[in-house]
C-alpha positions as CSV (number, residue, x, y, z in Angstrom):
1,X,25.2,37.3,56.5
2,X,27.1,34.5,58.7
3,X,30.5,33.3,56.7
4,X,30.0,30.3,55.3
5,X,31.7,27.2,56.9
6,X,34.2,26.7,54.0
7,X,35.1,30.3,53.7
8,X,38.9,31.1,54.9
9,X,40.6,34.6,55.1
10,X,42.3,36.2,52.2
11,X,45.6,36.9,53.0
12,X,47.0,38.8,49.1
13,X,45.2,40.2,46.0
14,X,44.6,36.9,43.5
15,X,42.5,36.1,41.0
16,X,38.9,34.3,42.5
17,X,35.9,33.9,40.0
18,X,32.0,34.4,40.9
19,X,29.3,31.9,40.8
20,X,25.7,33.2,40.3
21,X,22.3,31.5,41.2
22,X,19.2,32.7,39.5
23,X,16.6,30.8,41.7
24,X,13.2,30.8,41.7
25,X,12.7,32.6,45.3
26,X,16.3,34.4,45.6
27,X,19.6,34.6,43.9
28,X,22.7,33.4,45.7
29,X,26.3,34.5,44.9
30,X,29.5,32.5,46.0
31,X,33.5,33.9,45.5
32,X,35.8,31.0,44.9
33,X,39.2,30.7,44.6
34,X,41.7,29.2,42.3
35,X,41.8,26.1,45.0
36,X,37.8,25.8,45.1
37,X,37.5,27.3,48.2
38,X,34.7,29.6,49.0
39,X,35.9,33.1,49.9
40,X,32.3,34.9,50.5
41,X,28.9,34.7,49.8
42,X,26.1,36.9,49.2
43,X,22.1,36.6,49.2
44,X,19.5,38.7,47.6
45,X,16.2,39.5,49.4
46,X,12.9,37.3,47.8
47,X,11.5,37.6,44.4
48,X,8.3,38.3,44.4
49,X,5.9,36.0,42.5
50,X,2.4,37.3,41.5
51,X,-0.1,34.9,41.1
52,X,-4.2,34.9,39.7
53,X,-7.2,32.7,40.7
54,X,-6.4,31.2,36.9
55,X,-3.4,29.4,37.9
56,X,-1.1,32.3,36.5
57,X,2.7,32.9,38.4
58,X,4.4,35.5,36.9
59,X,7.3,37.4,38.2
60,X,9.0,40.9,37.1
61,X,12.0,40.5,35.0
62,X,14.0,43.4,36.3
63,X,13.3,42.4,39.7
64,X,14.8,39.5,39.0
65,X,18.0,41.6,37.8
66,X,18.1,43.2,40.9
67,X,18.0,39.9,42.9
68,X,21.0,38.9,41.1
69,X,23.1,41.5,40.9
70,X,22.4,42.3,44.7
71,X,23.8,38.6,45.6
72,X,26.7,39.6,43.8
73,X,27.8,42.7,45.0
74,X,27.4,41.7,48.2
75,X,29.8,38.5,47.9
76,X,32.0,40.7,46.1
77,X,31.9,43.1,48.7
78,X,33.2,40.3,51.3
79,X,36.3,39.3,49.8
80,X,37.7,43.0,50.0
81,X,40.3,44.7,47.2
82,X,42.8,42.0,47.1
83,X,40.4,39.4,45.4
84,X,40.0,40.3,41.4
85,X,36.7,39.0,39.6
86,X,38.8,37.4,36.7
87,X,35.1,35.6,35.6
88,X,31.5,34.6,36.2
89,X,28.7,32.1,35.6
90,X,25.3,32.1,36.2
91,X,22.9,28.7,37.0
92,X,19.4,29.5,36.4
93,X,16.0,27.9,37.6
94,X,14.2,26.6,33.7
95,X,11.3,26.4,32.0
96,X,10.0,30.0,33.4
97,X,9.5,32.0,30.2
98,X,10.2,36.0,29.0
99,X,8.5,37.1,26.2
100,X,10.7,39.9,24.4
101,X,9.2,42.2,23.1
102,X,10.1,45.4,20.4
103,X,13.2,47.1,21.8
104,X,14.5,44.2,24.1
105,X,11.0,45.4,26.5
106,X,11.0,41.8,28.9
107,X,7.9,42.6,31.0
108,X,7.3,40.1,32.7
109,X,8.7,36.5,33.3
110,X,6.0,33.5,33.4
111,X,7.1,30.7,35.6
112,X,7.5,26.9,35.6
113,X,4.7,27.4,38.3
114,X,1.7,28.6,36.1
115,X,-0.7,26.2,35.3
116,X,-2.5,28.4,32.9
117,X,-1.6,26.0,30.2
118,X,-2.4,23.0,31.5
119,X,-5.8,22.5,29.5
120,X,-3.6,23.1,26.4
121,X,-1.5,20.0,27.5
122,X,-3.9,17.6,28.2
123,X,-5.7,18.1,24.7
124,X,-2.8,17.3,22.7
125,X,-2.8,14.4,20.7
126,X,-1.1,11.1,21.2
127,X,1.4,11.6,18.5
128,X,2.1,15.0,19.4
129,X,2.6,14.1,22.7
130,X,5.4,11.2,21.5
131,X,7.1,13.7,20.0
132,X,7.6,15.7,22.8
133,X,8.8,13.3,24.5
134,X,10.8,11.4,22.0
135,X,12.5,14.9,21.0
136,X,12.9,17.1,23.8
137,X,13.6,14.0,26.6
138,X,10.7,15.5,28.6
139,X,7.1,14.6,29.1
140,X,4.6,17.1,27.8
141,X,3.9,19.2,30.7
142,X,2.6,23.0,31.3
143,X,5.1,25.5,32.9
144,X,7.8,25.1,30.7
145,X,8.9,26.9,27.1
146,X,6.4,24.6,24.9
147,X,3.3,24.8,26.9
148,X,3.5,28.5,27.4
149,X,4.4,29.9,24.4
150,X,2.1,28.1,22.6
151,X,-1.1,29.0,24.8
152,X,-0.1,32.7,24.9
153,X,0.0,32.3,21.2
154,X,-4.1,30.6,21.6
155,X,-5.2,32.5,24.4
156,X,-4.6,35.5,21.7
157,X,-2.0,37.3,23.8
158,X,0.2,37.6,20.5
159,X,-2.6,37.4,18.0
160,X,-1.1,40.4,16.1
161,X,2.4,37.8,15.9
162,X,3.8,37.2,12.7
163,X,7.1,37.0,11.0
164,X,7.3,41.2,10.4
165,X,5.2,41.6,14.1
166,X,7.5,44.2,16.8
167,X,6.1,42.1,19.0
168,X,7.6,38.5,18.1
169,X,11.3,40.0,18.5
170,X,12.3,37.0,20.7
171,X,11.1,34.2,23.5
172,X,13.9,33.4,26.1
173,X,14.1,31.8,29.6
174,X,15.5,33.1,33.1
175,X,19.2,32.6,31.9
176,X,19.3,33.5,28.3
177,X,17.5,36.9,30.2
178,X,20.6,37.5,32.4
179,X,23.3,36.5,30.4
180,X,21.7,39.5,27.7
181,X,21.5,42.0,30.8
182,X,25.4,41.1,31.4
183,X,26.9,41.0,28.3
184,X,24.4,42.3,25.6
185,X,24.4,39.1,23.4
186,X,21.4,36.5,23.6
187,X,23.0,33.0,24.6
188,X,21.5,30.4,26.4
189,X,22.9,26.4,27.3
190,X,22.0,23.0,26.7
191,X,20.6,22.1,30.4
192,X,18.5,25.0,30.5
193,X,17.7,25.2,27.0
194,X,16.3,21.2,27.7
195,X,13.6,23.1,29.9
196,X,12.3,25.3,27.1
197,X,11.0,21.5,26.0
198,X,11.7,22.8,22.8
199,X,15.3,21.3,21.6
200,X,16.6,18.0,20.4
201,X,18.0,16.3,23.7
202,X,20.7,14.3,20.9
203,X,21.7,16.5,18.7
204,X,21.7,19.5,21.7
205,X,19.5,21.7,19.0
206,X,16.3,23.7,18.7
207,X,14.0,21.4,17.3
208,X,12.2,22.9,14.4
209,X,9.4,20.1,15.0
210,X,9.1,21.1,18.2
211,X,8.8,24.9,17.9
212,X,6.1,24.2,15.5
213,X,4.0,23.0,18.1
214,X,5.0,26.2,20.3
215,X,3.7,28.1,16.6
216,X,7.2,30.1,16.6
217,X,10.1,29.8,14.1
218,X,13.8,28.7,15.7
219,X,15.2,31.5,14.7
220,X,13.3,33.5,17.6
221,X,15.0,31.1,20.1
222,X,18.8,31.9,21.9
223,X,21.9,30.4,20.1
224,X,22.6,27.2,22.2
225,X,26.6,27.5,23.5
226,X,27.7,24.5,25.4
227,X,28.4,25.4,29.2
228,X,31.7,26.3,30.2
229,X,32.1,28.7,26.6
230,X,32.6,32.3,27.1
231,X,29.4,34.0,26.1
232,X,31.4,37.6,26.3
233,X,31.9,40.7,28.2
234,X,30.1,42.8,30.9
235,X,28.9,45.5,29.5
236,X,29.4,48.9,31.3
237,X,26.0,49.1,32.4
238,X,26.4,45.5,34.2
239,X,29.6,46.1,35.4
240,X,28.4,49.2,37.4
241,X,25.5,47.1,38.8
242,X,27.7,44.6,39.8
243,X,30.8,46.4,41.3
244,X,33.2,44.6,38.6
245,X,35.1,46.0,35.6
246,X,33.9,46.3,32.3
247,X,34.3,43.8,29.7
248,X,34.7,40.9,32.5
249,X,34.6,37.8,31.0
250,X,31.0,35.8,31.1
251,X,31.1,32.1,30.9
252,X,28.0,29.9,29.9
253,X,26.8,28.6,33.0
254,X,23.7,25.8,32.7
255,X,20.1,24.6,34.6
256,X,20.9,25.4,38.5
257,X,20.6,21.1,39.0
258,X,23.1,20.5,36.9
259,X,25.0,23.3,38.1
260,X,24.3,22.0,41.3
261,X,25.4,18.0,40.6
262,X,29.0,19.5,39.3
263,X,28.8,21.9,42.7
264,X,28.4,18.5,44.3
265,X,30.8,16.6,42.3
266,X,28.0,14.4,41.4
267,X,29.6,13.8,37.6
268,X,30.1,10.1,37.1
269,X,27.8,8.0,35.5
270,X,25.5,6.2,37.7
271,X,26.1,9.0,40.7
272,X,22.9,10.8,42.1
273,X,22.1,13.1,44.3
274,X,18.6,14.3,46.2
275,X,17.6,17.6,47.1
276,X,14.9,17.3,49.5
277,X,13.8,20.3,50.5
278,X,10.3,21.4,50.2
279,X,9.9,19.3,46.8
280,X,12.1,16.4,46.3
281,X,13.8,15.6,43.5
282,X,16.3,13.2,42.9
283,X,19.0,13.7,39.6
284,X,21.0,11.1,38.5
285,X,24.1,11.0,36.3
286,X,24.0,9.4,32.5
287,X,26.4,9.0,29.7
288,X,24.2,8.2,27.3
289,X,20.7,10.1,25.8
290,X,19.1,7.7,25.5
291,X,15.5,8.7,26.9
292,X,13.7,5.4,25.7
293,X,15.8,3.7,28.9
294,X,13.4,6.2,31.5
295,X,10.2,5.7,33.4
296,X,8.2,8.1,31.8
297,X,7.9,10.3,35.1
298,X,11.8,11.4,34.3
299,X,13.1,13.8,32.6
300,X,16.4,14.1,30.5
301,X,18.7,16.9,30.2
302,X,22.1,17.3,29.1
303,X,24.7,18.0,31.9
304,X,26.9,20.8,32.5
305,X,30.0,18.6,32.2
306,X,30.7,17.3,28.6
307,X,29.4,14.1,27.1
308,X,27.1,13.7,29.8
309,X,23.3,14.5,30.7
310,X,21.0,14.4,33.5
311,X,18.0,12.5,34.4
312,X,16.1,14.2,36.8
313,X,12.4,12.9,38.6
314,X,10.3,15.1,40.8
315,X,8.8,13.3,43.7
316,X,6.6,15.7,45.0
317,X,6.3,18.0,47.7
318,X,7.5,15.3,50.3
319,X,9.0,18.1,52.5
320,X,5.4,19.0,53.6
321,X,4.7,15.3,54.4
322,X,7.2,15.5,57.4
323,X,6.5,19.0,58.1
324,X,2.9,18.3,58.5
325,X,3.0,14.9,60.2
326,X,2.4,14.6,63.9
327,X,5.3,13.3,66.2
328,X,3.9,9.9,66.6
329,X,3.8,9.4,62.9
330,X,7.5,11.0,61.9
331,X,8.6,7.3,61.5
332,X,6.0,6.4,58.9
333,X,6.5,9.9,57.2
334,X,10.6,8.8,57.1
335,X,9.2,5.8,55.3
336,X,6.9,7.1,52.6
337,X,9.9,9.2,52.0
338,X,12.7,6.7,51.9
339,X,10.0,4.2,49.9
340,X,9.1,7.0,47.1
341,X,13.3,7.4,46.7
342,X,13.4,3.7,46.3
343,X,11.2,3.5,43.5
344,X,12.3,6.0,41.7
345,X,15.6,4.5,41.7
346,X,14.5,1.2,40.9
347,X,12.5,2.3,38.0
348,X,15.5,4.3,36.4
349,X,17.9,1.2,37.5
350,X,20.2,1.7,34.0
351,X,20.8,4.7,34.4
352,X,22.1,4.7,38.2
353,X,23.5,1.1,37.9
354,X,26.9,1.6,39.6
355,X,26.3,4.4,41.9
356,X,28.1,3.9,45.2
357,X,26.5,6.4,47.4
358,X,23.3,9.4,47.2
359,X,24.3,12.3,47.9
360,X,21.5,14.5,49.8
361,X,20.8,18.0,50.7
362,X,17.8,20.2,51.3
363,X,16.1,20.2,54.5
364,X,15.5,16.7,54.8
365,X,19.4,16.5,55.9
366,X,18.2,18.1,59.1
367,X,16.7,14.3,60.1
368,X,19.4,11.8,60.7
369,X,16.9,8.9,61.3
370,X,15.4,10.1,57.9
371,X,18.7,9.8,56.3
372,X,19.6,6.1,57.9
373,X,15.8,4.6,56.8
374,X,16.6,5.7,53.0
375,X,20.4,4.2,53.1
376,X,18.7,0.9,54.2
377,X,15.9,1.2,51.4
378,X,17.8,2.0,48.5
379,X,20.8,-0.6,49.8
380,X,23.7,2.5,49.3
381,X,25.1,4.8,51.5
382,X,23.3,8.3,51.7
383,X,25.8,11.6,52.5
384,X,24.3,14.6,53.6
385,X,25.8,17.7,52.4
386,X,25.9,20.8,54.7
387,X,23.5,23.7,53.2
388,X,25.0,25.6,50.6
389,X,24.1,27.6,47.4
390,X,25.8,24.3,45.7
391,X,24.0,25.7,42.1
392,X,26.2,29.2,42.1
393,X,29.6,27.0,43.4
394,X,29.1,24.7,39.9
395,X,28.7,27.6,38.0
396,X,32.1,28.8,39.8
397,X,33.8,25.9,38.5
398,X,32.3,26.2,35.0
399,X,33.8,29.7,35.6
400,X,37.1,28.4,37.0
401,X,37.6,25.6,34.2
402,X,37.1,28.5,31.1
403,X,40.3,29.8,32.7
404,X,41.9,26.7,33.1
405,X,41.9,25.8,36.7
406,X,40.9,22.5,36.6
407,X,39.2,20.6,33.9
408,X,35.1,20.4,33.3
409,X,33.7,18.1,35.5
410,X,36.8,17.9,37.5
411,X,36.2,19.1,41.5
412,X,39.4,21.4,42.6
């Protein structure tokens, strides 16, 4: 793998912490050090996703293991002996969910992308559906925590579930997953556990109203920690699949776009930024939760840095759109583009009132004529970003601000 454009040499052994990203095609690795600057990285080879004629998109949760600790070991391998792992986070993709079963058994992972549930979503009722929204800061959708759990629990995959049942031991997400295969303790964070669509965005809480829709009791759910907490040590096992020393600290890390805003020092309110790579989606910066203020299209999470949360809008799979347009029609693609960013902004104006610039990455970045039509939409400057794993360096700096480098939120 190329060295990345920030990386610098080493020149005497130091303490350097590891950021991990748990993505939905890959998992990334960067070393940084006590400055912020990037030392290696590493990448893992795809993850394969299985899908059905039924909508289903399931994945294999040790795979996934391997992915990650394969990024790692690799980044780690980079930076020679004179660079000592002193701590790690991990950003994590949300709303894909592991059913546990007897014995910690996690068999399979079903992703944000199945649509198996989607009948189930459209047939709830108008008041349950305000709930969901009201509660969780989300609009009922299938793929995530809610939706899933709750039509494995009708389509009678867990008909023999009850409260005495092997096979109701626990449901957990992507990063709750990992964090358990690292340090042996089930722990999961307030921006991923906002994709579960099953806590209270306010109070940062599993919402027992909302798990009753999912038919499941709380108590089957991770302990929410806040990001940046140590969640504890690498086990032996992890350690030796890593290449680090046992008992390494583990620090909370959060959902890989917020991971990725604090990567990008997108952490003030009224501050966005917009990946637009295949998808687009464009996350903007909030202090207050306050999900009656959103177009209903948006989503609210907390944020990775303290007293702050995300608001987050998908605006579709606009990377095709240019991919697939012919050359004489670029121009109007670049429009549709830079018109769809506009009024997503416009429609979420008090919550990015005050932003001075959008901050882009993604393979959109690639077009400077794309980036100069949405600067003169939206009426702010737009700054591309050079292509990083910018989810795994925010979860190095949640690692890096447990130890006291710099503060949460704070860019070295």
């Amino acid at each position: 793998m190329p060295p990345h454009p920030h990386e610098r040499p080493h020149q005497h052994r130091h303490d350097v912490v590891l950021g991990l990203d748990a993505g939905t095609t890959s998992a990334k690795a960067v070393v940084v050090d006590r400055v912020g600057g990037i030392l290696a990285t590493g990448g893992s080879d795809p993850i394969a996703t299985r899908t059905t004629r039924d909508g289903g998109s399931e994945q294999d949760p040790e795979e996934i293991w391997r992915a990650l600790t394969a990024a790692a070991r690799l980044a780690i391998g980079s930076v020679g002996p004179d660079a000592s792992v002193a701590t790690l986070a991990v950003a994590a993709q949300s709303g894909s969910v592991i059913p546990v079963l007897a014995g910690a058994r996690a068999e399979r992972a079903i992703t944000w992308m199945d649509t198996r549930s989607e009948s189930l979503v459209e047939n709830w009722n108008k008041k349950i559906a305000e709930t969901i929204r009201t509660v969780s800061g989300w609009a009922p959708t299938s793929g995530v925590g809610l939706s899933t759990i709750a039509w494995l629990r009708a389509s009678g995959w867990d008909r023999q579930m009850g409260e005495d049942s092997p096979r109701s031991s626990r449901w957990c997400s992507v990063d709750d997953y990992l964090v358990f295969r690292l340090t042996g303790q089930w722990v999961t964070n307030p921006s991923n556990a906002a994709g579960m669509q099953l806590m209270d965005v306010t109070t940062r809480t599993w919402s027992e109203e909302l798990c009753r829709v999912a038919g499941i009791n709380a108590d089957r759910l991770s302990p929410i920690l806040e990001s940046g907490t140590v969640a504890g040590g690498l086990t032996a096992e992890a350690a030796s699949a890593l290449g680090l020393e046992a008992g390494t600290p583990v620090v909370v890390g959060g959902h890989d776009q917020a991971c990725a805003a604090l990567g990008l020092g997108t952490v003030e309110p009224g501050a966005a930024f917009l990946s637009a790579g295949t998808a687009w989606v464009l996350t903007a910066v909030s202090h207050q939760a306050d999900v009656g203020v959103l177009p209903p299209a948006w989503s609210l999470s907390p944020h990775v840095v303290p007293g702050l949360w995300t608001a987050s809008v998908n605006l579709g799979g606009l990377g095709v759109l240019i991919a697939e347009s012919p050359p004489d029609s670029t121009r109007a693609a670049f429009e549709a583009c830079a018109h769809r960013v506009q009024a997503a902004l416009e429609g979420a104006a008090e919550t990015v009132a005050g932003g001075s610039e959008l901050v882009m990455v993604g393979g959109g970045t690639r077009f400077g004529e794309l980036i100069g039509i949405i600067a003169d939409a939206i009426g702010r400057p737009v700054v591309a970003r050079p292509d990083a794993s910018w989810p795994a360096l925010g979860a190095a700096r949640l690692a890096g601000s447990a130890l006291g480098w710099w503060l949460p939120g704070e860019a070295p």
